[in-house]
N, C-alpha and C positions, 0 to 999 in steps of 0.2 A: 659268252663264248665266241659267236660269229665275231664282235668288234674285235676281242684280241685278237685274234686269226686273222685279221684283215690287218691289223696293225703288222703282225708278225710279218706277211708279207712284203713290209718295206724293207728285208735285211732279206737281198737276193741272197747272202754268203748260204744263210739255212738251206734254201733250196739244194741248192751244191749241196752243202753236207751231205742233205738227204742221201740224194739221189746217187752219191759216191759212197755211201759208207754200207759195207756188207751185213744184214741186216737179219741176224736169223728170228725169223716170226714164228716157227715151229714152238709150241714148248715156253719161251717169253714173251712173257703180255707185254712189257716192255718195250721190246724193238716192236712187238706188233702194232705198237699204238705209236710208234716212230713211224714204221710202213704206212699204217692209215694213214696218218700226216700228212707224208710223202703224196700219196695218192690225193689226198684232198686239195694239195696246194697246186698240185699239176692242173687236177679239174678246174679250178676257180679261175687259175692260168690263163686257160682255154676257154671256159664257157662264155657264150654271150646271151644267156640265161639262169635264171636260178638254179642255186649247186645246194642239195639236200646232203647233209650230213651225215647222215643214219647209220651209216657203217661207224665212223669215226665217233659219235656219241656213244652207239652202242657199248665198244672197246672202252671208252673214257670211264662207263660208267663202271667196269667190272674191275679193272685196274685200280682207278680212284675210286673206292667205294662214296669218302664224302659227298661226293658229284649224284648219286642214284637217292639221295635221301627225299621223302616223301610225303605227302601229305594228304589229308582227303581229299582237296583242288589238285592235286598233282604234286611232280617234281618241284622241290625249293628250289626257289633263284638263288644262285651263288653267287660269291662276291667275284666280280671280273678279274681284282688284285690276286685273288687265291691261287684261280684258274690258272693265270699266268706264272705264277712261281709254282705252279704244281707241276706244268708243262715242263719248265724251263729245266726242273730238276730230274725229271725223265729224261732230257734229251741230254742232259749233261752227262747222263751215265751210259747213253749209249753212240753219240755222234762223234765219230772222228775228226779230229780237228786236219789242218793243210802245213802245206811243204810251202817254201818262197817262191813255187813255182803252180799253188793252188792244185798240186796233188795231193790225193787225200793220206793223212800221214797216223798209221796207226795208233803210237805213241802218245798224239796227243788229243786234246777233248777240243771241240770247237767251242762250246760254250766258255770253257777258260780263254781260249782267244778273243774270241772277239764280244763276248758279253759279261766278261766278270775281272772286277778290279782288284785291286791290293789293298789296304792299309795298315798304317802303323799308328796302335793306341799304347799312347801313354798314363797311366795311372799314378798320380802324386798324392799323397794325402795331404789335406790341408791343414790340421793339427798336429802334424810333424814334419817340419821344414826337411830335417836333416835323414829323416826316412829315405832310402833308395828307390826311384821312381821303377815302378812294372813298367816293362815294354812287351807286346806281343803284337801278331799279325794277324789279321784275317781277310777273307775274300769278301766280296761281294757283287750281287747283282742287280740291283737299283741302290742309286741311292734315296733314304726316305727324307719328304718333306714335311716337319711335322710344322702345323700352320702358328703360324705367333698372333699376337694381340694387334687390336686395332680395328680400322674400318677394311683396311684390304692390307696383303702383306705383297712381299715379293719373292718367289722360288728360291732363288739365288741367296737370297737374305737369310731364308729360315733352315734350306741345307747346311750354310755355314753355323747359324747360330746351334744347329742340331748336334756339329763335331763335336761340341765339349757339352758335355753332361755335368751334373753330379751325381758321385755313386757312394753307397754308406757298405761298409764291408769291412771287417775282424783287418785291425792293425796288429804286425806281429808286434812294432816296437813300443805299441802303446799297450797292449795286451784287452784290447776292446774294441769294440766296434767304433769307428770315426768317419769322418768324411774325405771324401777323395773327391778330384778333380781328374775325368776323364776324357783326353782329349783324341782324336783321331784326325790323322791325316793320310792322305791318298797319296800312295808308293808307284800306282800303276792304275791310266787309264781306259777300259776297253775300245771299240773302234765306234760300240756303237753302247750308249749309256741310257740306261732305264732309269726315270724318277716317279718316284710313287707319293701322292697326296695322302697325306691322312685326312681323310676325309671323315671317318665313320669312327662314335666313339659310345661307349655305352650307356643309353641311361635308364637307370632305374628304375624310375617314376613311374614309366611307361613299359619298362621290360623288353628295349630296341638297343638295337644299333643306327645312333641318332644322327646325319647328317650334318655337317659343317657346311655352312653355306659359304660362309666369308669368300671374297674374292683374294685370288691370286691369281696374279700374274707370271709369266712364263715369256720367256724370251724367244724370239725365231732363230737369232742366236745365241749359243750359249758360252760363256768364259768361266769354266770351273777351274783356273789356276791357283785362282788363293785358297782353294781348298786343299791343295797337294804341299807335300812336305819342301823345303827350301832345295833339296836336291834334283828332285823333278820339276820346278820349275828351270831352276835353269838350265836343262838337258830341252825347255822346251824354245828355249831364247829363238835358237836360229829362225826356226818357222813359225814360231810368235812374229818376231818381227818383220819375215818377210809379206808372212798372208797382210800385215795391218797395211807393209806397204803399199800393196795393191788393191786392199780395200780403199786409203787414202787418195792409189789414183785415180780410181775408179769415181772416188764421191768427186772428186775436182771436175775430174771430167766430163760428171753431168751439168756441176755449174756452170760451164763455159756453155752447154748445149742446154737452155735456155726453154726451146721450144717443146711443149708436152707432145703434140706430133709427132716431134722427130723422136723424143725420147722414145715413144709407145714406139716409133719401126725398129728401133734399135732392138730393143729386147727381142721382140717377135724375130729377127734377122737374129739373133742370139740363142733362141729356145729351138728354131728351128734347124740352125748348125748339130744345135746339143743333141737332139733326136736323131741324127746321123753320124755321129762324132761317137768313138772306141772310149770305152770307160775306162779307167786303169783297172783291168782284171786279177791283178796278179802281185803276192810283193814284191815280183824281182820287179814291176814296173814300177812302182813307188821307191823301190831302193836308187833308182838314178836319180831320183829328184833330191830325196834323201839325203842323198852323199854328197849333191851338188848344193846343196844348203849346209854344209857342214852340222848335221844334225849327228847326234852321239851315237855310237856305234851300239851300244847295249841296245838303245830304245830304237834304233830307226832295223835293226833286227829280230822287234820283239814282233811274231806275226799277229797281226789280229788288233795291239794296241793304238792309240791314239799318240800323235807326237807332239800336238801343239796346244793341250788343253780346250780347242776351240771347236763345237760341235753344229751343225745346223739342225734344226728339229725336221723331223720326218712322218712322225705319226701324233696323235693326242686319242686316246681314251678318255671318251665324258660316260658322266651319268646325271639323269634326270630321276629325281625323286623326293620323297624326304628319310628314308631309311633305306640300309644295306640289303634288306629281304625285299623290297619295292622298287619300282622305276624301272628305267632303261637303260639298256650301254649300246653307245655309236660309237663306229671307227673314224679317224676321219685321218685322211693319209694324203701324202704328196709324191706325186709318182716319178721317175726317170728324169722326165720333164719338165718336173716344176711346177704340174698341176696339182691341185686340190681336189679332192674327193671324198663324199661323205658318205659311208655305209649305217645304212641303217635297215640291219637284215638283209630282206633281198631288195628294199631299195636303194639306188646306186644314184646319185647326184655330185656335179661338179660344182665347186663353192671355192670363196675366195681367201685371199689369206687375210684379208677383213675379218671375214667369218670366223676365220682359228684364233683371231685376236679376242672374240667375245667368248671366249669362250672358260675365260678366268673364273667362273660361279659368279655366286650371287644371285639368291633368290631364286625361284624355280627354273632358272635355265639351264642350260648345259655346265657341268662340270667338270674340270679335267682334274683325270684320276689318276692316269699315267702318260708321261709324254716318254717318249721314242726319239732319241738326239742322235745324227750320225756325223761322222768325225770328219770336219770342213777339211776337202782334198784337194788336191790339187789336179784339175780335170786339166786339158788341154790349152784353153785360155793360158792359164795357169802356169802350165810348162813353157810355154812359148813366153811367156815373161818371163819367167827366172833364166830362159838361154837368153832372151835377150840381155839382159842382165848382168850375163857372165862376159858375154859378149862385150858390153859395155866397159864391163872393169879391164877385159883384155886389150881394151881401146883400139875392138877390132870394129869396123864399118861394114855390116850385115843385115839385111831387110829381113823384111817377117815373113815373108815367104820363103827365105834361101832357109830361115831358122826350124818353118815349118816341113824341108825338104830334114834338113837336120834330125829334127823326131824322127819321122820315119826310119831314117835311117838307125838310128837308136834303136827304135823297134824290131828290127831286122837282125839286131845285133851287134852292130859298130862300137868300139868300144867308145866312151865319151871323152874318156883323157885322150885316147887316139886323136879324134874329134877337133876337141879344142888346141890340141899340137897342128894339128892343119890350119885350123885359123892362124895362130901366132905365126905358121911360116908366109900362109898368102899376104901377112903382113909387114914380115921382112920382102918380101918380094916386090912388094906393092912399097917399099918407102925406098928400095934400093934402085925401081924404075924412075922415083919420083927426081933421085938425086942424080941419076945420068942426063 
């Protein structure tokens, strides 16, 4: 329980929800175990001590009855994955979701926002060509990775090979049971996306739920494009292509800079901006970038979802053991900063993203059960490229600091067409001096 709760902690939006959504604890165990929450993540917030749970399990345990089951050593360990979709579906029936201005909006569920996706499954039978394929939809909130064959596999590999199934189900036109081909593809991606290892499977022999060790590997970042249907990728073109850009120029421009030195001051002059530097709080902040990247109107309006398929990881859940009722769960989370951190109960350590890379199984080390991806954004760096950029196309002559007076100004309100109608004139101005 502690690990997911630390993990959870990497989606500031929750806190918000919390803290904004009117919460009657009277009467519902429900909100009252939202309120705990609430309270528990504010203290963990604050404390620079161990933060005892006790209120918050208490509540857990009378709500979720499964969570209070018992033994003569005690309370059963639960499975960490349980906990977390037992959580998630609590809060989704009581936390109001946000306005494009991160007011809290009653009409809608934050968990629909920003933690659960769309798909569209197709069902074809394979024994009758000429049968009419089923279409239907469904939500979801991790997607599962169920592990494939080999000496190690890859995340990315085994979510996709997961989409299509085979499924055996009463054909009407055959008048029997036959085979179908089941395939699913993502309509809609949250801001911040859950993946869950199959880790634990049953065996007999022994009367467990038996550990998969095999390694898999997990990306720092992630590209779930080709898992979306042909129409949502290309609604995600514009900011697919712009982030690659600037990840491109970014790789170049360490090759020219050479010196590991200088690289290490660079970063550190980078991480320390970022710790003083305004987050984008808000979607109407993300909608200027938005527009400005000609990204589709349906999606760069949808609150809460992802516009470019591309996610950075932010939390991992391991466990240490060889069975689901045994072992341990660590949180291990990346904060604000860019730092690593690894909880383990109330011990608290900073580690590196070395460390999150070992962390794929195999053999009795750490396993990741669930990774926590959040949607690569576009922070201020970021902004200040794409004005430059516009800038550029306007084939107006503007520095990085006249551009960084520009945000601001943005921020305050300015409109940005406004904006860039002033550059185009200072540069009629400026070519109509050059020609006198």
């Amino acid at each position: 329980m502690a690990a997911s709760l630390q993990c959870l902690r990497a989606i500031p939006e929750l806190s918000l929800a919390l803290e904004g959504t009117q919460l009657n604890a009277t009467g519902d165990q429900l909100s009252g175990l939202c309120t705990s929450l609430r309270e528990l993540l504010k203290q963990i917030s604050k404390a620079s001590d161990t933060v005892h749970p006790y209120a918050f399990v208490h509540l857990l345990r009378q709500v979720l009855p499964r969570f209070n089951e018992r033994t003569a050593q005690g309370f059963v360990q639960q499975d960490a994955e349980e906990f977390w979709g037992e959580l998630i579906s609590v809060l989704r029936t009581r936390l109001h979701g946000f306005d494009k201005e991160n007011k809290i909006n009653e009409t809608e569920k934050f968990i629909n926002q920003y933690l659960s996706g769309e798909m569209l499954i197709t069902l074809k039978c394979d024994e009758a060509p000429n049968e009419e394929p089923t279409v239907s939809t469904d939500t979801f909130q991790k997607l599962t990775v169920n592990i494939g064959s080999g000496v190690h596999t890859y995340m990315v590999t085994d979510i996709q090979n997961g989409l299509t199934q085979p499924v055996e189900k009463n054909s009407p036109s055959l008048g029997r049971s036959a085979m179908y081909t089941q395939t699913s593809r993502i309509t809609r991606l949250p801001y911040y996306l859950v993946t869950n290892f199959v880790r634990f499977q049953w065996k007999a022999s022994d009367n467990v739920k038996a550990k998969i060790l095999k390694r898999v590997k997990f990306p720092f970042e992630l590209d779930i494009g080709l898992c979306c249907t042909h129409e949502l990728q290309e609604k995600f073109a514009p900011a697919r292509q712009k982030l690659k850009e600037l990840d491109d120029k970014r790789a170049d421009e360490k090759k020219l800079k050479k010196d590991p030195e200088l690289l290490a001051k660079e970063e550190a002059e980078k991480a320390n901006k970022r710790k003083g530097s305004k987050v984008l709080e808000t979607h109407q902040d993300r909608l200027k970038i938005y527009e400005a990247l000609g990204i589709d109107k349906s999606l760069r309006e949808d609150i809460g979802a992802n516009v470019s398929g591309f996610y950075d990881l932010v939390a991992v859940l391991t466990h240490v053991g060889r069975t689901a009722e045994s072992g341990h769960y660590i949180g291990w989370v990346k904060n604000e900063n860019g730092d690593w951190f690894k909880y383990d109960d109330d011990k608290v350590s900073p580690c590196s993203q070395e460390d999150i890379s070992k962390l794929e199984g195999g053999g009795d080390w750490h396993s990741a059960y669930i990774c926590l991806y959040k949607s690569k954004i576009m922070d201020k760096e970021n902004e200040i490229e794409i004005l430059s950029e516009i800038a550029r196309l306007l084939d107006v002559d503007i520095d990085r600091e006249s551009l960084s007076i520009c945000m601001k100004l943005c921020e305050n309100g300015v409109n940005p067409e406004a904006l860039a109608q002033v550059f185009l004139e200072l540069k009629s101005d400026s070519q109509q001096q050059q020609q006198q």
